[in-house]
C-alpha positions as CSV (number, residue, x, y, z in Angstrom):
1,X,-51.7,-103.6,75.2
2,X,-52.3,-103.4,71.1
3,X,-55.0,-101.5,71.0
4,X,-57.8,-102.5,68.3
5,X,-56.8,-100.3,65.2
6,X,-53.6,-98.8,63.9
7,X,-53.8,-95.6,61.4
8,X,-50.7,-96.2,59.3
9,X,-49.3,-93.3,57.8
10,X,-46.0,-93.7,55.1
11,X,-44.9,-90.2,55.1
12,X,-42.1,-89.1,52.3
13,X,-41.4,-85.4,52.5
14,X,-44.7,-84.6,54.3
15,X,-44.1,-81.5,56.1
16,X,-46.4,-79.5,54.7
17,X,-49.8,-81.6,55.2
18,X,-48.4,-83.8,57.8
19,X,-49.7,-82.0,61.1
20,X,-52.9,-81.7,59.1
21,X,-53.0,-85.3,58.7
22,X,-52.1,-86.5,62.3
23,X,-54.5,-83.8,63.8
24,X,-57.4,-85.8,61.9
25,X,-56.6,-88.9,63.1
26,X,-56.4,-87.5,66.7
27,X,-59.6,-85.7,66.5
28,X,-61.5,-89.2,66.1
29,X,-64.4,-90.2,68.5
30,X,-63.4,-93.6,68.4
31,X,-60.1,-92.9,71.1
32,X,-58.5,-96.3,71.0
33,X,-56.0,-96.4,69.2
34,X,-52.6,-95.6,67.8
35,X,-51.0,-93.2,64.7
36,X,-47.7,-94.5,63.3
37,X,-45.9,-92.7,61.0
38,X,-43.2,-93.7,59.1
39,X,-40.7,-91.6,57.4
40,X,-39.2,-93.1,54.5
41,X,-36.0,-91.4,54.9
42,X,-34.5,-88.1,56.5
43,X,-35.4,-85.6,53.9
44,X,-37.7,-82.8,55.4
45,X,-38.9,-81.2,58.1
46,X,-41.5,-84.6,58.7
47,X,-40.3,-86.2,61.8
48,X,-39.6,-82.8,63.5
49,X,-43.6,-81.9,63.6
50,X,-44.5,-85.5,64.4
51,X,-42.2,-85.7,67.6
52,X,-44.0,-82.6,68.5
53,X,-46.8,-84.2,69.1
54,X,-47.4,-85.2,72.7
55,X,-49.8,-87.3,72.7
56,X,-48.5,-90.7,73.5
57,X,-50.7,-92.5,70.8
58,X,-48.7,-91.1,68.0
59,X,-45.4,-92.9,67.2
60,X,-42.6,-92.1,65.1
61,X,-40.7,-94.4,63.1
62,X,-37.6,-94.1,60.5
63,X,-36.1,-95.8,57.4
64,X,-32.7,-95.1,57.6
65,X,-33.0,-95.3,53.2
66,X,-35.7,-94.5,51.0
67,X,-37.6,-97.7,50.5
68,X,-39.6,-98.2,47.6
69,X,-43.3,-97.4,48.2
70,X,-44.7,-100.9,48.3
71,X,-41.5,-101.9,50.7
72,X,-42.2,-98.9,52.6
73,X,-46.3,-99.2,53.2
74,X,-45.4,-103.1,53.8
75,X,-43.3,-102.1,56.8
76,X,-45.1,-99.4,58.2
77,X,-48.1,-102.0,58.5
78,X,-45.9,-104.4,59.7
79,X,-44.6,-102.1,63.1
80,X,-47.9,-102.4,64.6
81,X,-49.7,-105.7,65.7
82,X,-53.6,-104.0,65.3
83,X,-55.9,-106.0,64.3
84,X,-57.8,-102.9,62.2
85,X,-55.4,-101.6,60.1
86,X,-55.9,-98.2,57.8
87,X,-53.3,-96.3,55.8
88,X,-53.6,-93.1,55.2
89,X,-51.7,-90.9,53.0
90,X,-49.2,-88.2,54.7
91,X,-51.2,-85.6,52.8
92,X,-55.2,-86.8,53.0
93,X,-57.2,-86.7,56.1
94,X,-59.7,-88.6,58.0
95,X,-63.0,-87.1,59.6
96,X,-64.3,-87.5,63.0
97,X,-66.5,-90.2,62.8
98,X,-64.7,-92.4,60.5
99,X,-62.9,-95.1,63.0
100,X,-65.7,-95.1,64.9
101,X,-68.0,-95.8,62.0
102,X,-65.7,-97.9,60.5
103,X,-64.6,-99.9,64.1
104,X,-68.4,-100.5,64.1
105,X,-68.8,-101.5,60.8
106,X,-66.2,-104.4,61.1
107,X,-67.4,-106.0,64.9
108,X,-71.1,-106.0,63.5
109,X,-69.4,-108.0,60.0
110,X,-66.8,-110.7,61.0
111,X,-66.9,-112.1,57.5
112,X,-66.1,-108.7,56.5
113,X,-62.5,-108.0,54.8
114,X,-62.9,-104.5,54.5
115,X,-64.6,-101.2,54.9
116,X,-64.7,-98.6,52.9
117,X,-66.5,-94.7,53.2
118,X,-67.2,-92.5,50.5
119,X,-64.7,-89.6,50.2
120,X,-64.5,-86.0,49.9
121,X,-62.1,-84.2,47.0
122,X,-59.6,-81.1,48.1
123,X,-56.8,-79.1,47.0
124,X,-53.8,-78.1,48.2
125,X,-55.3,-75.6,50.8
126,X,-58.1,-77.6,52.2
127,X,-60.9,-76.3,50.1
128,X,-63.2,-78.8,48.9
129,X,-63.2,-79.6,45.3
130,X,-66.0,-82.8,45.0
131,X,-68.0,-84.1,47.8
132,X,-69.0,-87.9,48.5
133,X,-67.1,-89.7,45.3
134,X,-66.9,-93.6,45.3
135,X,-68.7,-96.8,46.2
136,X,-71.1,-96.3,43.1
137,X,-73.2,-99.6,43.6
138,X,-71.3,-100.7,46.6
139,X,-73.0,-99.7,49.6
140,X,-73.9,-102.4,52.3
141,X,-72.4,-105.8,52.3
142,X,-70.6,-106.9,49.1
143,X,-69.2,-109.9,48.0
144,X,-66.0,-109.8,46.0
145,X,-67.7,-110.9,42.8
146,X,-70.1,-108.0,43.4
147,X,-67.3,-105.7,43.3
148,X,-65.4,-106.7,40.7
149,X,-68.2,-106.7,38.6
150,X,-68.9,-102.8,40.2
151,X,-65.1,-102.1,39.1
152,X,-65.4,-103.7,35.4
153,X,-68.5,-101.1,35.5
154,X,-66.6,-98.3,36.8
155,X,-63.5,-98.6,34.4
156,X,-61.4,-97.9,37.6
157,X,-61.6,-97.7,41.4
158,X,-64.5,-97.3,43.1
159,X,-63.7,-98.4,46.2
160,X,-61.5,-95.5,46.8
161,X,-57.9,-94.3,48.0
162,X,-56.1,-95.7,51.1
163,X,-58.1,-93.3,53.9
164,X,-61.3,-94.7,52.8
165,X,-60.5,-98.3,54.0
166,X,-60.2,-99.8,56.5
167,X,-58.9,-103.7,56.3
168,X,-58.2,-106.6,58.3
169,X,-55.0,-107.8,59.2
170,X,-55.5,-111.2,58.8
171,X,-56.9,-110.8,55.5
172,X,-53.6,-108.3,54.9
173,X,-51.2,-110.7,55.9
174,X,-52.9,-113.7,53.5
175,X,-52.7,-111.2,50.4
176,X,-48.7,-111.3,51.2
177,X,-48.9,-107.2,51.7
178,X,-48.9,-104.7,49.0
179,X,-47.3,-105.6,45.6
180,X,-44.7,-104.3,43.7
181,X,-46.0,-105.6,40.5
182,X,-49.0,-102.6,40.9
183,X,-46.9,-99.8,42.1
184,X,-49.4,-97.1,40.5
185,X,-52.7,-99.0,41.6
186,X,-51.3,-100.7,44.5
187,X,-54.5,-99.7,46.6
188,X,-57.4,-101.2,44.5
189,X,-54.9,-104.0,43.3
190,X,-55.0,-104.5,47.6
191,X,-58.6,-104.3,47.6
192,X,-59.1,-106.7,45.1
193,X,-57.0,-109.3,46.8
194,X,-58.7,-108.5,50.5
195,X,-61.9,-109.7,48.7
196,X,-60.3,-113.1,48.7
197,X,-60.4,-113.5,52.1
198,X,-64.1,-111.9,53.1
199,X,-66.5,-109.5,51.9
200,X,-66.5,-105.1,51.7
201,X,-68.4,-102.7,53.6
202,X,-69.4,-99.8,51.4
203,X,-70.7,-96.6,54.1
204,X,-72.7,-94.3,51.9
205,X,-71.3,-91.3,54.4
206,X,-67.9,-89.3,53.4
207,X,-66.0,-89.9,55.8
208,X,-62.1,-89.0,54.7
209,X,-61.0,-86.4,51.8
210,X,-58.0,-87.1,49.4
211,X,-56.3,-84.1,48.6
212,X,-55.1,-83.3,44.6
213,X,-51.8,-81.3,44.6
214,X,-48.8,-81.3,42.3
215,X,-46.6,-82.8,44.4
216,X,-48.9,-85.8,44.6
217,X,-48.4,-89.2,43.0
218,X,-52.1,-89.2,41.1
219,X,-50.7,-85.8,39.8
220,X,-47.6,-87.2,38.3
221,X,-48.5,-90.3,36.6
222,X,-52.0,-89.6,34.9
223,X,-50.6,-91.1,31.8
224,X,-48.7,-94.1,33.0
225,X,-51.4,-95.1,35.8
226,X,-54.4,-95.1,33.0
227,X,-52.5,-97.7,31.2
228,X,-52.0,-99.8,34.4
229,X,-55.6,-99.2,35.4
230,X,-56.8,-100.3,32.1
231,X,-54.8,-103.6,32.5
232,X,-56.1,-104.1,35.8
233,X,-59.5,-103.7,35.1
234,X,-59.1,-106.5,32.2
235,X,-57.3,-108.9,34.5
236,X,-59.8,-108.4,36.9
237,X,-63.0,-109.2,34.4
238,X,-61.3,-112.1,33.5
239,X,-60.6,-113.7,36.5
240,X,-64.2,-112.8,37.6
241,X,-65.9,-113.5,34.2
242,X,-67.6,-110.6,33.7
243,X,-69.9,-110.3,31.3
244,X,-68.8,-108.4,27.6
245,X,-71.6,-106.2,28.4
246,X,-70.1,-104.9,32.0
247,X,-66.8,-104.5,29.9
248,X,-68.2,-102.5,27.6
249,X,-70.1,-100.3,30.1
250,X,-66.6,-99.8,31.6
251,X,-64.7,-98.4,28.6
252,X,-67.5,-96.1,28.2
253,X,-66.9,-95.0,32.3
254,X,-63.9,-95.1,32.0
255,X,-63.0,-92.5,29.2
256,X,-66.0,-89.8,31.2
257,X,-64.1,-90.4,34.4
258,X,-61.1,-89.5,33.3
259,X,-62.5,-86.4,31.8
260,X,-64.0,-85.3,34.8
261,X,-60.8,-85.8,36.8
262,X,-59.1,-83.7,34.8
263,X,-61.8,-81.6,35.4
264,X,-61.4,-82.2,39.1
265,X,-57.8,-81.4,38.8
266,X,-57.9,-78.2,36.6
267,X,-60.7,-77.2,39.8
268,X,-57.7,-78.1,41.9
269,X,-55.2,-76.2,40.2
270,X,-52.8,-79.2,39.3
């Protein structure tokens, strides 16, 4: 039987935060429900520690070659048929509560397309950097014009990373999956294209942390991702006609939030 929510995790050499991860998604209240990682590729030590687990709820899944990372979140949502879906990165981590808050969330929304939780920051070794980032202006029930106007505001993503959300499939599967085109921002390009097909969620508890390393994509690309975000943002006011004002409130945002990232990530060490 498919149980009612999937926790998707792509995993690319993971094996140091792996266990981590998959022990957070076990540690849930809400027990129904199934971990599938995929590794993209035989490169680490990955698959080893997830075939450790015995719990029969976690499932391990190869790609024989490294697939691109849109190709390769695309298929690990496509090996499981749960109607809640949520990827999370092989190096963040969910809390307790989350599906359960999140599961609840959805049944008591049907016209709801996604949910999202506010999120703690932490480094490499699990200490916390930030507490309870995201969702500024979006908690409650949202409609997609709402949020795009809250992202114009915000000059980036407020929504948050990929363990902050969880989607529907259906809505998932009308988007066409995660594109290629947004290989940088391919979560809030996602979000964005969810709110086509219902409304967002926004839970004012942190329920997840995203974890800034060196190794990490966010860590890499600072440069090259603040020129796709900027595009994005612009596409986005357009096809929502935002208002000049919101725009300008957003290049403002923008330009302190990425100072106080690199704040975050000199805290981090990265």
């Amino acid at each position: 039987m498919v149980p009612p929510v999937c926790v998707c995790i792509p995993a690319y050499q993971a094996g140091r935060y792996i266990r981590g991860t998959v022990e957070s998604v076990l540690a849930q209240t809400f027990r129904d429900f199934e971990v599938v990682v995929l590794e993209n590729g035989l490169t680490d030590d990955t698959g080893e520690i997830v075939a450790g687990f015995s719990d029969p709820r976690v499932r391990l899944e190869r790609n024989e070659t490294v697939l691109p990372m849109p190709e390769n979140w695309n298929r690990v949502v496509a090996l499981t048929g749960s109607p809640l879906v949520k990827v999370l990165c092989a190096d963040d981590m969910i809390y307790p509560r989350c599906l359960e808050t999140q599961v609840a969330a959805m049944r008591v929304a049907p016209s709801a397309a996604l949910v999202a939780c506010r999120r703690d920051l932490i480094d490499a070794e699990g200490g916390t950097i930030d507490t309870g980032g995201g969702l500024r202006g979006l908690i409650g029930r949202r409609t997609g014009g709402e949020v795009a106007r809250a992202i114009v505001r915000h000059g980036g993503n407020p929504i948050g990373e990929p363990g902050s959300v969880l989607f529907r499939r259906t809505a998932f599967e009308a988007t066409g999956g995660f594109s290629g085109d947004q290989r940088l921002l391919m979560d809030l390009d996602m979000w964005v294209r969810l709110l086509d097909h219902g409304e967002l969620v926004g839970q004012a508890e942190s329920l997840a942390a995203f974890r800034l390393h060196d190794a990490s994509t966010t860590s890499r690309v600072a440069v090259e991702q603040k020129a796709a975000q900027a595009a994005l943002v612009h596409q986005i006011a357009a096809s929502h006609s935002v208002p000049a004002a919101d725009r300008l409130i957003g290049a403002v945002m923008a330009r302190v939030g990425r100072l106080y990232w690199n704040h975050l990530q000199s805290k981090a060490g990265t």
